[in-house]
C-alpha positions as a printed NumPy array, in Angstrom:
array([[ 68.66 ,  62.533,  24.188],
       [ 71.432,  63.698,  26.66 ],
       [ 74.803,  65.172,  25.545],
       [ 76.709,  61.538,  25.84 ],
       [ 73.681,  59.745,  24.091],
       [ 74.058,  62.152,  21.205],
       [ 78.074,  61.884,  21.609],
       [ 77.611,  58.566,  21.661],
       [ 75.217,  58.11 ,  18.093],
       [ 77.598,  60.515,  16.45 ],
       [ 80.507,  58.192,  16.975],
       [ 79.08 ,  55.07 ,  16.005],
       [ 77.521,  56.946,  12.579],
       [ 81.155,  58.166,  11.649],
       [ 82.762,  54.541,  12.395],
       [ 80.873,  52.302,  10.316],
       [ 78.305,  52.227,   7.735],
       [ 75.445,  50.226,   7.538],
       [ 76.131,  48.969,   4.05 ],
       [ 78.98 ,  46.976,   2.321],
       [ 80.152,  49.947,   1.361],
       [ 83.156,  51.469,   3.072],
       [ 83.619,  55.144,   2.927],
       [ 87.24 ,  55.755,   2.323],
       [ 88.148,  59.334,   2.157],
       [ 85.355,  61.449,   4.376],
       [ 83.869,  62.582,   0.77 ],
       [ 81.045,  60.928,  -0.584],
       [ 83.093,  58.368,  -2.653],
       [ 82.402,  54.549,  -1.74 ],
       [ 85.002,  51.774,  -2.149],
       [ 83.038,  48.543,  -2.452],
       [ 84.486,  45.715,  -0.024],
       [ 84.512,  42.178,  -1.349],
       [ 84.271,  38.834,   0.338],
       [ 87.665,  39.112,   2.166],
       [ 87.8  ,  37.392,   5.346],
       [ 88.378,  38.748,   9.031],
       [ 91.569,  36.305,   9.171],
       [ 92.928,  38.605,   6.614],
       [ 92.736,  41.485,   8.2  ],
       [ 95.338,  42.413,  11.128],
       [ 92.629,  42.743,  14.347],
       [ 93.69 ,  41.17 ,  17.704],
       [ 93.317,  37.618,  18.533],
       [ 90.747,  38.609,  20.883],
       [ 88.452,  40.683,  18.804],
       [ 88.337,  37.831,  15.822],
       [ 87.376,  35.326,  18.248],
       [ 84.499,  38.149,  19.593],
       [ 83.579,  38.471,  15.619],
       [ 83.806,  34.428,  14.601],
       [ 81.254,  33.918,  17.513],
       [ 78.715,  36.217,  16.139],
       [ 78.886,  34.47 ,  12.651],
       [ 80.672,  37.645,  11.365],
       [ 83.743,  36.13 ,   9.215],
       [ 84.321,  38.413,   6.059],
       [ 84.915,  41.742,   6.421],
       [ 81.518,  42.281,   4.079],
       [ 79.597,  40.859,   6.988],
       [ 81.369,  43.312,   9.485],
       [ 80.379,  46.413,   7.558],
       [ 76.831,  45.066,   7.09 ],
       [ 76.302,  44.843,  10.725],
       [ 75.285,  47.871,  12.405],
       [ 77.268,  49.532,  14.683],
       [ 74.864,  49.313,  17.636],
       [ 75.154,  45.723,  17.259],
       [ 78.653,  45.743,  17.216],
       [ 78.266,  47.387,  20.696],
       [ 76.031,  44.962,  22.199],
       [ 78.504,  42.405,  21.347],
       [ 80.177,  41.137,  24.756],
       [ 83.522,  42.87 ,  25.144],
       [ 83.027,  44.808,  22.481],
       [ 83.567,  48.549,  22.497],
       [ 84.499,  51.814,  21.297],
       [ 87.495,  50.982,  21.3  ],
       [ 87.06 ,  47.62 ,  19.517],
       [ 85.264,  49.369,  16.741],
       [ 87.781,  52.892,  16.486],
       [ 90.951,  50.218,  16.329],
       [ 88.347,  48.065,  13.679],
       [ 88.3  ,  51.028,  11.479],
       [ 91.721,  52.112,  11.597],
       [ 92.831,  48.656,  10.118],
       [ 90.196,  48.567,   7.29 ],
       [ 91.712,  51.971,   6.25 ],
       [ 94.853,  50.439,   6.333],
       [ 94.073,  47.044,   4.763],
       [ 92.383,  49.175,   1.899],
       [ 95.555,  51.204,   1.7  ],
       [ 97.625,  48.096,   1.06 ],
       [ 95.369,  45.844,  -0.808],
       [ 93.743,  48.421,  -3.789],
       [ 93.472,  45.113,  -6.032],
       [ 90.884,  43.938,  -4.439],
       [ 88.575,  46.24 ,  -5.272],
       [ 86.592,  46.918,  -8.635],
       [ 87.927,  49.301, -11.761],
       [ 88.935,  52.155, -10.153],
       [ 88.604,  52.039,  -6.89 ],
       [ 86.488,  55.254,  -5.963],
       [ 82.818,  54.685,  -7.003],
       [ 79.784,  56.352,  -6.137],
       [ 77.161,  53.997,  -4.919],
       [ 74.812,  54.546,  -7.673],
       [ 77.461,  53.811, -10.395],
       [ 78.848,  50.468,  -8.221],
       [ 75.031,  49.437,  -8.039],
       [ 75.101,  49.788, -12.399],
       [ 78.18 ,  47.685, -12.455],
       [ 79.679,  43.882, -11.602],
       [ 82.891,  42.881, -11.715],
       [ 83.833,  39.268, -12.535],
       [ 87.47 ,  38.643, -12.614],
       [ 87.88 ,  36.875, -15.506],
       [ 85.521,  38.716, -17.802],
       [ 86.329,  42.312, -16.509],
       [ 83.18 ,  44.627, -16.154],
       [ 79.931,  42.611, -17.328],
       [ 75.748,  43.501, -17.704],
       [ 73.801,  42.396, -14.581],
       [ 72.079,  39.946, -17.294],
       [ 75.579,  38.402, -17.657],
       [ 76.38 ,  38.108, -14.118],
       [ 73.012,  36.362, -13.043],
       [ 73.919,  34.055, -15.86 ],
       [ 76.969,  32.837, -14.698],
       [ 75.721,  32.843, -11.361],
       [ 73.578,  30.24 , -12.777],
       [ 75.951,  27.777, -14.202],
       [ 78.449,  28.834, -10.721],
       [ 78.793,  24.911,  -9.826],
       [ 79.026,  22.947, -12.487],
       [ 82.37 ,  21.   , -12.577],
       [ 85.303,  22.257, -14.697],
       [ 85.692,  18.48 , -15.741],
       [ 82.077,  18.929, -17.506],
       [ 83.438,  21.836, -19.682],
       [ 84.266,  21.192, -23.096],
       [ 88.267,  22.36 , -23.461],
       [ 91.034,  21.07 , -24.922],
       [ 92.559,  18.171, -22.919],
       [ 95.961,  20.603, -21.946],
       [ 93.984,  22.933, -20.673],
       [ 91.612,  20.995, -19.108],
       [ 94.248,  18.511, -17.068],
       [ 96.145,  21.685, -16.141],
       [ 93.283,  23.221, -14.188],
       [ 92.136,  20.143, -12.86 ],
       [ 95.586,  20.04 , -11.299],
       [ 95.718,  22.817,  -9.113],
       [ 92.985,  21.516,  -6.671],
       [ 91.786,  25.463,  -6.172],
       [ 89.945,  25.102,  -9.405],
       [ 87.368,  22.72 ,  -9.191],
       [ 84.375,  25.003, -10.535],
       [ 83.407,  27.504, -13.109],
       [ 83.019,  29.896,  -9.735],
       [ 86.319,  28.27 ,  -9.191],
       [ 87.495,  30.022, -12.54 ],
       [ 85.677,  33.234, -13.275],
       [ 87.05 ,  34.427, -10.121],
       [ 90.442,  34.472, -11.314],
       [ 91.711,  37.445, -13.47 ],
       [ 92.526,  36.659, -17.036],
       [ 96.289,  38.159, -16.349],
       [ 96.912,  36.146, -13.202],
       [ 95.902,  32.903, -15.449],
       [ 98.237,  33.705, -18.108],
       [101.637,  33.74 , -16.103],
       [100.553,  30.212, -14.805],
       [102.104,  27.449, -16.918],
       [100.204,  26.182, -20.368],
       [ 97.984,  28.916, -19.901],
       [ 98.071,  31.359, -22.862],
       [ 96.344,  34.283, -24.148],
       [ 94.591,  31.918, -26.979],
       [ 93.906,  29.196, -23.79 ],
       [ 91.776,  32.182, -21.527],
       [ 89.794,  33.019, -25.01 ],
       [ 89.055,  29.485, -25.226],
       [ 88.022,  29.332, -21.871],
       [ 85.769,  32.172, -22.379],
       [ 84.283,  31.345, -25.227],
       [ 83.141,  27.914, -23.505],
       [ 81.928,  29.567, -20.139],
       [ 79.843,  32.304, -22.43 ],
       [ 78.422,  29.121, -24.339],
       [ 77.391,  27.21 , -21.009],
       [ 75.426,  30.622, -20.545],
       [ 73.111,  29.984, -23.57 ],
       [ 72.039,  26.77 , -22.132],
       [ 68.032,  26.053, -21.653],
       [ 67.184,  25.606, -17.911],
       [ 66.917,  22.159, -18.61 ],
       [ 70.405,  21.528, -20.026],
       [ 72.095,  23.289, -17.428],
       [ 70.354,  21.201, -14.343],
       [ 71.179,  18.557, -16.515],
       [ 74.84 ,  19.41 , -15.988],
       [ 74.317,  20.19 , -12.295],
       [ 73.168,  16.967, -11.37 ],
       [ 74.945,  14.617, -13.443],
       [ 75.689,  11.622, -11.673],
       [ 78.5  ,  10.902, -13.177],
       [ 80.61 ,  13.68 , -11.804],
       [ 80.093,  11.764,  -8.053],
       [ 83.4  ,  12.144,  -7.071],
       [ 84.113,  16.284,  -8.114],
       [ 80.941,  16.416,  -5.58 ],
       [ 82.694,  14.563,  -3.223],
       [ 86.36 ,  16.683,  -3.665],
       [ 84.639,  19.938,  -3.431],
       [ 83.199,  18.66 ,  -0.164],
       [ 85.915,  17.762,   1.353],
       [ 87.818,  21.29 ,   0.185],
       [ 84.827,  22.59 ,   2.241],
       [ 85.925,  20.843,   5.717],
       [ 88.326,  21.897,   8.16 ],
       [ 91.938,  20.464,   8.271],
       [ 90.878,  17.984,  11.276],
       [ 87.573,  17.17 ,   9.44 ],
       [ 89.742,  16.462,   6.628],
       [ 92.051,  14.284,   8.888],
       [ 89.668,  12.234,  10.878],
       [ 87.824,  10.948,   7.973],
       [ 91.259,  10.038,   6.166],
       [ 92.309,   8.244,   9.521],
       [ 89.019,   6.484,   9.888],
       [ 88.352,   5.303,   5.813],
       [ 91.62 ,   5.355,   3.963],
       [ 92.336,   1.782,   5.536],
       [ 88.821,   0.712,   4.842],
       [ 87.057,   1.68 ,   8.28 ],
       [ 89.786,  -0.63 ,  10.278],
       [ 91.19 ,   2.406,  12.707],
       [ 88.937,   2.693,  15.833],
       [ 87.176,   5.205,  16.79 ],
       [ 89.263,   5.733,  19.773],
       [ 92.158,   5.346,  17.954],
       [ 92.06 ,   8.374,  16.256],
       [ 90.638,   9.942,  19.57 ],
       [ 93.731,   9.346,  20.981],
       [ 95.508,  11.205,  17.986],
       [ 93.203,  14.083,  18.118],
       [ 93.17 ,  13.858,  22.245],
       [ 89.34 ,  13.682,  21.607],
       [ 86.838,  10.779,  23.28 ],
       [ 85.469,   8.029,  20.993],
       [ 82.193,   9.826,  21.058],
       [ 83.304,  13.136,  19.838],
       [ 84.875,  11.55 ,  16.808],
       [ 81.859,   9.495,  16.153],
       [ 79.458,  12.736,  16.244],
       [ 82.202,  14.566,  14.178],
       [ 82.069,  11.512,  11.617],
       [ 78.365,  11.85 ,  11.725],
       [ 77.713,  15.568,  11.256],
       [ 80.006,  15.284,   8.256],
       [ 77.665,  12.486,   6.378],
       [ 74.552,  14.493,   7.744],
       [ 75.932,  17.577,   5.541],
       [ 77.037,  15.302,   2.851],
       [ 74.056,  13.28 ,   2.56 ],
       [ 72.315,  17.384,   2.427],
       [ 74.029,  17.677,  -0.901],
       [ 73.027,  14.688,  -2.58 ],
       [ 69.546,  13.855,  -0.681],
       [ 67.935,  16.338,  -3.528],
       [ 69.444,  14.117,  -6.586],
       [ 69.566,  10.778,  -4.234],
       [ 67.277,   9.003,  -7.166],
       [ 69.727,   9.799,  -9.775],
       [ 72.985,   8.465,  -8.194],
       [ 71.164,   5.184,  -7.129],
       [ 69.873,   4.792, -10.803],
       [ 73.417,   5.613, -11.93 ],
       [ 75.137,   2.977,  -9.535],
       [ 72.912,   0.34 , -10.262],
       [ 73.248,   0.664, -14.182],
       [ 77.054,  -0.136, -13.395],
       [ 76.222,  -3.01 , -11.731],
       [ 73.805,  -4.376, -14.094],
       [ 76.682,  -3.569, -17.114],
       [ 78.846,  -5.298, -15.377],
       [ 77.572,  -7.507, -11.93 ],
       [ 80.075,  -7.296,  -9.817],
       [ 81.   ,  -4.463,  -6.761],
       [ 81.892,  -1.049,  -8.068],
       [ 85.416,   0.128,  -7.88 ],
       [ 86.549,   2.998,  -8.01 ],
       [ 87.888,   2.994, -11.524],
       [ 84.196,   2.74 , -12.803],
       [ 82.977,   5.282, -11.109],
       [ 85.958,   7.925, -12.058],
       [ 85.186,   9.315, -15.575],
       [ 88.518,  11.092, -16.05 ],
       [ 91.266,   9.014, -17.315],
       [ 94.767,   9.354, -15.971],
       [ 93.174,  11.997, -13.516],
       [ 95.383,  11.962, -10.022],
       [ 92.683,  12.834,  -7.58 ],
       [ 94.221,  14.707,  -4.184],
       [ 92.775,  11.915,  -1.729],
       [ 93.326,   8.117,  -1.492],
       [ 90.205,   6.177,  -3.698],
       [ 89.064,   4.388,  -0.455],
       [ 87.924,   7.655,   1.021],
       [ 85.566,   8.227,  -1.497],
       [ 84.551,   4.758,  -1.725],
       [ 83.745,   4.935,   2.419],
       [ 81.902,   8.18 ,   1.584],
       [ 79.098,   6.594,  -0.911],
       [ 79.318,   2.743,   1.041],
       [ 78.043,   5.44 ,   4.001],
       [ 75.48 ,   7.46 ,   1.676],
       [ 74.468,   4.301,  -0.341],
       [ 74.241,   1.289,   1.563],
       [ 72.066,  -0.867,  -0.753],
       [ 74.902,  -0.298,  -3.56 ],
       [ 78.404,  -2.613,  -3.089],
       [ 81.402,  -0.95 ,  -3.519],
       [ 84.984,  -2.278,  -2.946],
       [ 86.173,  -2.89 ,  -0.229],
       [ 82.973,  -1.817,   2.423]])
């Protein structure tokens, strides 16, 4: 290895660590780096567009890809990478709340420790527990009606990952929420824990809870995902394809294939449980014979969801075709 070579491998060792952990001050000490994403972070235009193409989107993923790669990366250099590091340090400088009790952790003591927001330090045991129960609907938890209508109304809660990422403090200067409200919450959370494996995939594929699926799906979709299928099923499939083309300045066939990926990744999500819903549907229909509307199929009463009923209707006439719904 020639002087630059070894010039080289000395710079790339001292810029970034092969790890998700960051070392902050030159001394041994590790800061551990959550799930933030690039967006966050003040890079150049140029460089996040360099890093989105590569799949790298959080700044976990940048520190967990190696240097070298980061250099092999098209237009990507040492300077990239020095002018990278420079705003992590300062990002960490601004932001200390996002990391874990106190900040400076040895690896070895981070590895003995997780941190979930609402719970404060927990045992691995714990975490892998909630971990567990992650995705089942907030609507399926058993809490007083206040506090269960106010979370359901701010659409950034919609599961119990939804909730335990949120510190206890930052819940209680939100309205209703009180100190007696988080124990509550806590105390039902811990419970959901101590369910069999059976109980729990009972709750995680209830059928009844069709249309939480369907709102945390849509959360998941970009703003003109989100805006094409409104344009195309809130007046019951009647605007053309080329119609909203013409809003989106896109051909007729790109909005088609758009429409279509979307139901390929919805129909992904229920494909696994696709027996269940169909049994569900149909026991409506036999109850009562007639097409289902949408106010047999919502099981919250008075519950004001964030997009028009004929949107979710379109969603399941598209997944379920055997089963009549209102309207498609």
């Amino acid at each position: 290895m020639n002087g630059k070579e070894q010039s080289n491998l000395k710079f790339v060792k001292g810029l970034l660590k092969e790890t998700i952990f960051f070392n902050g001050n030159g001394d041994g000490t590790k800061v551990q780096i959550t799930h933030i994403p690039i967006a966050n972070v003040d890079l150049t235009v140029r460089f996040k567009n360099i890093l989105e193409k590569t799949n790298i989107k959080a700044l976990q993923d940048l520190l967990n890809t190696s240097p070298y790669e980061l250099l092999g990366i098209r237009n990507c250099g040492r300077k990239s990478i020095r002018d990278t590091r420079n705003e992590i340090e300062f990002f960490v400088s601004k932001h200390p709340e996002i990391f874990d009790g106190n900040y400076f952790k040895t690896q070895e003591e981070l590895l003995k420790e997780t941190n979930v927001p609402l719970f404060g330090k927990v045992s691995n045991d714990f975490a892998n527990k909630l971990y567990k129960i992650k995705d089942i609907f907030l609507c399926q938890i058993n809490l007083p009606i206040r506090i269960k209508n106010y979370l359901l109304d701010d659409t950034t809660f919609r599961t119990i990952e939804d909730l335990i990422k949120v510190d206890a403090k930052n819940l209680i200067v939100k309205k209703n929420i009180g100190r007696d409200s988080i124990e509550q919450i806590k105390e039902e959370v811990i419970k959901i824990t101590n369910y069999d494996t059976n109980k729990i995939n009972a709750l995680l594929n209830d059928p009844k809870y069709i249309l939480d699926l369907l709102d945390d799906f849509l959360e998941q979709l970009s703003q003109i995902e989100r805006d094409i299928c409104l344009m195309r099923w809130t007046n019951y499939g009647k605007t053309s394809l080329q119609e909203i083309g013409q809003t989106f300045n896109l051909t007729r066939e790109r909005i088609r294939q758009i429409l279509s990926a979307i139901i390929k990744k919805l129909r992904g999500k229920i494909l696994p449980n696709e027996k269940l819903y169909i049994e569900y549907f149909l026991s409506l229909i036999i109850e009562k014979p007639k097409v289902i509307s949408f106010k047999d199929i919502e099981i919250i009463p008075l519950y004001h969801r964030k997009y028009g009923r004929n949107l979710y209707l379109a969603f399941l006439s598209e997944l379920f075709p055997e089963v009549p719904f209102e309207g498609f």
